[in-house]
Structure formats: structure tokens, C-alpha cells
Backbone as a printed PyTorch tensor [residue, N CA C, xyz], in Angstrom:
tensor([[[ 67.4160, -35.7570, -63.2630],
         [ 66.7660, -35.6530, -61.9850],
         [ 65.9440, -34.3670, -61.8990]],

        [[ 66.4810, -33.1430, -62.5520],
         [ 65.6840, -32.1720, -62.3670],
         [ 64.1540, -32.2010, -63.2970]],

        [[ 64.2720, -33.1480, -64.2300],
         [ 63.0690, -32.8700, -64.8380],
         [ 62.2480, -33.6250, -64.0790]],

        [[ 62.0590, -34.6190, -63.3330],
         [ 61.7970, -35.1650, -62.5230],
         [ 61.3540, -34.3960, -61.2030]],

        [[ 61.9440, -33.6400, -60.6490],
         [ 61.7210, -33.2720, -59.8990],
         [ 60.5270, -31.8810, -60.1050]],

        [[ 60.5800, -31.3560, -61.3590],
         [ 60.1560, -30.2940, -62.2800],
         [ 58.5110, -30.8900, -62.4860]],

        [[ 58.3240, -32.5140, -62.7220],
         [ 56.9940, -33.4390, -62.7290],
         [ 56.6310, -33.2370, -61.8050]],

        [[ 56.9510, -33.6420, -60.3190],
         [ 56.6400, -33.9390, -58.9490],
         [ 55.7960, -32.6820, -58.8590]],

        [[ 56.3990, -31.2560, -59.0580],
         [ 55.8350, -30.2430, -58.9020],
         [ 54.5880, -29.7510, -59.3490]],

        [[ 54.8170, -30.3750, -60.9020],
         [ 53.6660, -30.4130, -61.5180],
         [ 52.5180, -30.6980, -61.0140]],

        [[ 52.2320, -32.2840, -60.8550],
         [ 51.7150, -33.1740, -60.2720],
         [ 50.7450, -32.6410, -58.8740]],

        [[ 51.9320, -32.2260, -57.8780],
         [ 51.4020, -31.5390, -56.8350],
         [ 50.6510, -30.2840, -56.7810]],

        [[ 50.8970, -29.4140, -57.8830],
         [ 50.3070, -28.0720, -58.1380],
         [ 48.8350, -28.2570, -58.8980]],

        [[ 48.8670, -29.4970, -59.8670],
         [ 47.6460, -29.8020, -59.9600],
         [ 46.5220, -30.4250, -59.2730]],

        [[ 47.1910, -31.4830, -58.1850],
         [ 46.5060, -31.5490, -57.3820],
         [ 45.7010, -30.8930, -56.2950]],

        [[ 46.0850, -29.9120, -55.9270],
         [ 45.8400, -28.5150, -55.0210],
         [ 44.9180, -27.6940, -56.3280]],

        [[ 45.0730, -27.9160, -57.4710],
         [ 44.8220, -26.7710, -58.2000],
         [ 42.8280, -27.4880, -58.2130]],

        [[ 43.0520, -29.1070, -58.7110],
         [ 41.8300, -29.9610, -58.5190],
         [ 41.0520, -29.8110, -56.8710]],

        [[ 41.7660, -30.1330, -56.1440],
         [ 41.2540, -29.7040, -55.0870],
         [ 40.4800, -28.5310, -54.5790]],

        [[ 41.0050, -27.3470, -54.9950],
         [ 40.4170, -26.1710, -54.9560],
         [ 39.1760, -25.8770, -55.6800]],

        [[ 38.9960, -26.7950, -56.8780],
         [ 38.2220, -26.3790, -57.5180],
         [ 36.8770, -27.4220, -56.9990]],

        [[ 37.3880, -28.5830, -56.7790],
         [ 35.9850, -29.2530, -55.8450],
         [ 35.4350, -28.2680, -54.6860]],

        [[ 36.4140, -28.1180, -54.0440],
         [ 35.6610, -27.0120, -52.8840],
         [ 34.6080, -25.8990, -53.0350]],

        [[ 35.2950, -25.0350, -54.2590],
         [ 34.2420, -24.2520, -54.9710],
         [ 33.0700, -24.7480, -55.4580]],

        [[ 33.3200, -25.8280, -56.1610],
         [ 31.7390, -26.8600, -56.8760],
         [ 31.0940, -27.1990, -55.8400]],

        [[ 31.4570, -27.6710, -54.8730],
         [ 30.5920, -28.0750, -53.7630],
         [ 29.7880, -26.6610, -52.8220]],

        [[ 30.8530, -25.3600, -53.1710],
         [ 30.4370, -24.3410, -52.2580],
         [ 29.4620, -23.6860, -53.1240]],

        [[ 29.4650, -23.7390, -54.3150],
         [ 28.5080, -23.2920, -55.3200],
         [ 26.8670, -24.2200, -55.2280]],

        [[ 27.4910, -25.5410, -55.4110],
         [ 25.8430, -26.3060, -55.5790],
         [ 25.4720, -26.2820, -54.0590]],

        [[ 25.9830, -25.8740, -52.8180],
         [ 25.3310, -25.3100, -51.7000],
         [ 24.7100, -24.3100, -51.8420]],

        [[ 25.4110, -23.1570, -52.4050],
         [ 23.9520, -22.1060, -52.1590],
         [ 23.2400, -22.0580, -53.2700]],

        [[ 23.2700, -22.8540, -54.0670],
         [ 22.1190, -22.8680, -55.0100],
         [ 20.9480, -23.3470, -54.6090]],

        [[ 21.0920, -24.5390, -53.6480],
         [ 20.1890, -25.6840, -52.7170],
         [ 19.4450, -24.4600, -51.9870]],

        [[ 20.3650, -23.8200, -51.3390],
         [ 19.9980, -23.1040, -50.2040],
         [ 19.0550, -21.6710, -51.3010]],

        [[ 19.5070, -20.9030, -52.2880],
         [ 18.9490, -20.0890, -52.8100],
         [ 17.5120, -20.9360, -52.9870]],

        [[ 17.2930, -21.7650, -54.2140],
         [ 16.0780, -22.5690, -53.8790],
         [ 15.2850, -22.8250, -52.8460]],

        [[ 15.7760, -22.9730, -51.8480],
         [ 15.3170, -23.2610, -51.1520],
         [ 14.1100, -22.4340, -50.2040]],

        [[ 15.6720, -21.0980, -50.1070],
         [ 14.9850, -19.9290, -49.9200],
         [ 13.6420, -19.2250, -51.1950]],

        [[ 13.7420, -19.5230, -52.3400],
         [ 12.6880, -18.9170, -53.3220],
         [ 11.4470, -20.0040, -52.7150]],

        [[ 11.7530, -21.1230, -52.3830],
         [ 10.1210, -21.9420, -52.2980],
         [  9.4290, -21.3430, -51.3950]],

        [[ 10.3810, -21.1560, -49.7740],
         [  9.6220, -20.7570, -48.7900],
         [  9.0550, -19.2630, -49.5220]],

        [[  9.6720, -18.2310, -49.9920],
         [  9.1050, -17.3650, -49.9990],
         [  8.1460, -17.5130, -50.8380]],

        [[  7.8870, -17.8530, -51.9310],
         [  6.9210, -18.3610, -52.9240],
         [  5.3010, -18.6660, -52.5000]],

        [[  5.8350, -19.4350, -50.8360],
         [  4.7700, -20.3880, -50.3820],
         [  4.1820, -19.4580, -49.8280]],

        [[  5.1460, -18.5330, -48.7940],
         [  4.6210, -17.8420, -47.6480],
         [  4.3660, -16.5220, -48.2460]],

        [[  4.3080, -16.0470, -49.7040],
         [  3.5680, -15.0590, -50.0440],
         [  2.2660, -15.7260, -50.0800]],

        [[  2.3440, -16.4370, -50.9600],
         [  1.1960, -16.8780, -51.6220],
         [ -0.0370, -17.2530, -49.8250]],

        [[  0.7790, -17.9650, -48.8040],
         [ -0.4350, -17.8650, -47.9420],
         [ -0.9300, -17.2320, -47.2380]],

        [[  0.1730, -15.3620, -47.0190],
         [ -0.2190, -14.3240, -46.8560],
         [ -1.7920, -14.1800, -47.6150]],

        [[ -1.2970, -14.0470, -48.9680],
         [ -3.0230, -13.4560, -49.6760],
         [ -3.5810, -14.0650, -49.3870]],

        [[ -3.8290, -15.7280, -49.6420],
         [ -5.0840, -16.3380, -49.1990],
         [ -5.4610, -16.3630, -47.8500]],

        [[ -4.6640, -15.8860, -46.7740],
         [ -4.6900, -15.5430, -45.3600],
         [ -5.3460, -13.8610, -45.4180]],

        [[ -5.1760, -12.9680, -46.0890],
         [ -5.8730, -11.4330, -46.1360],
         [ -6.9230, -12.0150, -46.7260]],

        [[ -7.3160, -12.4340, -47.5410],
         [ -8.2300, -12.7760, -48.3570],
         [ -9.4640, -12.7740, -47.5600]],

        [[ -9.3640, -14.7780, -46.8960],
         [ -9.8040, -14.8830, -45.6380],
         [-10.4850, -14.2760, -44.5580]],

        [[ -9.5860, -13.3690, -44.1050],
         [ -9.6490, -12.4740, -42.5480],
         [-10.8750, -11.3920, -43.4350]],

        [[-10.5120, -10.8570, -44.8220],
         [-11.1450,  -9.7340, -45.0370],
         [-12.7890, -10.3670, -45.0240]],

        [[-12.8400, -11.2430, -45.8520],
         [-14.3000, -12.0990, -45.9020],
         [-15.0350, -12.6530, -44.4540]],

        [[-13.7180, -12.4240, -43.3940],
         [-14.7370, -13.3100, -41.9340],
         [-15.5750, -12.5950, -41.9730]],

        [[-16.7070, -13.0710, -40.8840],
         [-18.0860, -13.0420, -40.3320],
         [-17.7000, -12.1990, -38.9220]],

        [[-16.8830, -12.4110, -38.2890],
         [-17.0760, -11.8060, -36.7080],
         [-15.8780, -12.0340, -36.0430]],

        [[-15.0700, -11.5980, -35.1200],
         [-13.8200, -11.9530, -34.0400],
         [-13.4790, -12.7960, -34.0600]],

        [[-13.9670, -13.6800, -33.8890],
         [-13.7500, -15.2840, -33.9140],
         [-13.2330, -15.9650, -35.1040]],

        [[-14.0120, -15.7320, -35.6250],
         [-13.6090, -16.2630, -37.1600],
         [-12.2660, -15.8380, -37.4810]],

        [[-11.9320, -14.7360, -37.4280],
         [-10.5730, -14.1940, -37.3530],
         [ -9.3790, -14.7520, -36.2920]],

        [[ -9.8230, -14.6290, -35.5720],
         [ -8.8350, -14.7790, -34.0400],
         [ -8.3850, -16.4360, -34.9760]],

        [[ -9.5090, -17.6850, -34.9900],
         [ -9.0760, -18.9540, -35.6350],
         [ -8.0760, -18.9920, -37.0020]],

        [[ -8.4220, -18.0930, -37.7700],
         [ -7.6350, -17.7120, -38.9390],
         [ -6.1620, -17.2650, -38.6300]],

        [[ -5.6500, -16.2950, -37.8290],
         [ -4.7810, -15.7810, -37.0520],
         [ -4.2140, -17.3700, -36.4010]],

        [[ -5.0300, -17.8840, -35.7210],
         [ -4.4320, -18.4990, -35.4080],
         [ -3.3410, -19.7430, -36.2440]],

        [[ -4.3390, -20.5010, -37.2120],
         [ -4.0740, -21.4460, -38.1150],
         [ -2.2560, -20.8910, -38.7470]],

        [[ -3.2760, -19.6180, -38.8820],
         [ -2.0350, -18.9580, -40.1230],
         [ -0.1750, -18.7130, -39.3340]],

        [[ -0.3410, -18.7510, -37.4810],
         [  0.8730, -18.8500, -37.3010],
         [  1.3300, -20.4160, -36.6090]],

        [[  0.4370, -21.0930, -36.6730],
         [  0.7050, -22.6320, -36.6310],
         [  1.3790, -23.1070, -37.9160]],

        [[  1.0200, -22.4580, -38.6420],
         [  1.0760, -23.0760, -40.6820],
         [  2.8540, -22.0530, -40.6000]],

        [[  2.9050, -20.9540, -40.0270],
         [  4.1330, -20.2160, -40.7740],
         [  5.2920, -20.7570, -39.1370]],

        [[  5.0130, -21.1930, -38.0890],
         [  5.8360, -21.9640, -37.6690],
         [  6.4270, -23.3350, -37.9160]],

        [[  5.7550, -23.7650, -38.6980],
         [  6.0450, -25.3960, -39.3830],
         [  6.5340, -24.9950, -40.7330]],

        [[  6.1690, -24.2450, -40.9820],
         [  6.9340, -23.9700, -42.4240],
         [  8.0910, -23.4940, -42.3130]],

        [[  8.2460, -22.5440, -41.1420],
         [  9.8600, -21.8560, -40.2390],
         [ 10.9690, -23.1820, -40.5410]],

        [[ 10.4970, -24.0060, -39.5880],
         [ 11.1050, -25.1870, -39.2790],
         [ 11.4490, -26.2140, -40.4870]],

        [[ 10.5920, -25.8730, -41.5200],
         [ 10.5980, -26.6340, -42.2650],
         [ 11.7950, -26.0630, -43.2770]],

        [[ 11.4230, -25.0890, -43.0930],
         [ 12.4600, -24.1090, -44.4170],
         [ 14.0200, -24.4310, -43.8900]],

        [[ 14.1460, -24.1190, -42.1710],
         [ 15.7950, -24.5460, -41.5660],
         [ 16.4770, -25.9890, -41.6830]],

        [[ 15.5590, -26.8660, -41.8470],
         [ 15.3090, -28.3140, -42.2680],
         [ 16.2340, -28.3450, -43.4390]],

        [[ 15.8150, -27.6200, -44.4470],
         [ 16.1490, -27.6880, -45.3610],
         [ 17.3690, -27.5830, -45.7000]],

        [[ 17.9110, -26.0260, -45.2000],
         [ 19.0260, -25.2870, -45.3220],
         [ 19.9050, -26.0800, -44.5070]],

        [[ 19.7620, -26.9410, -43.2710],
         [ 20.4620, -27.5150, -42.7960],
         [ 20.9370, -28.9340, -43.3410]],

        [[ 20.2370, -29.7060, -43.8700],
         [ 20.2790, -30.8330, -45.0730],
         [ 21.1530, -30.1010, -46.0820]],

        [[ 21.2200, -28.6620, -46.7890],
         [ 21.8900, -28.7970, -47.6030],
         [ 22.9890, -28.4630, -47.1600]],

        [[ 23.6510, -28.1450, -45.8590],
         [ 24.8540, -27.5130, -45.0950],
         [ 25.7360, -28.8760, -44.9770]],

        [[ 24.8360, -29.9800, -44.5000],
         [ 25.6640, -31.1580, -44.2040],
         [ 25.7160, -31.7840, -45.4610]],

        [[ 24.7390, -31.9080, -46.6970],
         [ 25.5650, -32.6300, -47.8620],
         [ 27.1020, -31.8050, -48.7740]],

        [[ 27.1310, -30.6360, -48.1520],
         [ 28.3070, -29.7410, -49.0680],
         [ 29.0890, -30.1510, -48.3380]],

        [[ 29.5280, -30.5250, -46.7560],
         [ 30.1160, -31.3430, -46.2680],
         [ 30.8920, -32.3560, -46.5140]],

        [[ 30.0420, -33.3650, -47.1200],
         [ 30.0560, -34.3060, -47.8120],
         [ 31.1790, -34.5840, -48.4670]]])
């Protein structure tokens, strides 16, 4: 009976031991999603900084600028949203 009972333990300690280790795999390929995720936005939103200085430096007059200014925080509010989009998609598949 005791070796038996000596299995059971086994059994159960590996199970907890498997368990633990899904949690980690799942908590790992979350912030990897999320690290990625974070490198694209920044990637993007350097890159449309310069072509946004670029731009502004080459306008013609106020205007031309003020529209540029403008575009450029229409473009980095959708991209905001877009980036939390993301991070939030990968919050609920680690869930999962």
C-alpha cells in the first residue's frame, strides 16, 4: 500500500509540476506577442516621425504645415489604438 500511495504522490507532483510549466509557456509566448508588438509600433512611428520632419521641413507656408501636423496626429492616434488592439488580443489569447 505504501508504494502505492508513494505513486499517487508522484503522479500528483507531476501534475502541478506540468501545470506550472504551461503557465510559464503561455506567460512567455505573451510577452513575446506583446514585445513584437511593441518593436512594430515603434519601428512604424519612428520611421513616420522622419518622413513627417522631412515633410514639415520642405513645406511652402503655415498651412501646409498646420495640414501635415494635422494628418500626422490623426495617423499616430489610429496607430495608438491600433498598437492597444494588439496588446489586448494578445492578453486574451494567453488566457486561453
Amino acid at each position: 500500500m505504501s508504494v502505492k500511495a508513494d505513486d499517487f504522490l508522484i503522479v500528483a507532483w507531476k501534475q502541478q509540476l506540468d501545470t506550472g510549466l504551461r503557465l510559464m509557456e503561455a506567460a512567455i509566448e505573451a510577452a513575446i506577442r506583446l514585445h513584437e508588438a511593441q518593436l512594430e509600433a515603434a519601428t512604424e512611428a519612428h520611421a513616420d516621425a522622419v518622413a513627417t520632419r522631412k515633410a514639415i521641413a520642405a513645406a511652402r507656408d503655415a498651412a501646409e504645415v498646420l495640414r501635415l501636423q494635422s494628418e500626422w496626429t490623426r495617423a499616430n492616434i489610429d496607430r495608438c489604438l491600433a498598437c492597444w488592439r494588439s496588446m489586448a488580443e494578445a492578453a486574451m489569447q494567453t488566457g486561453r
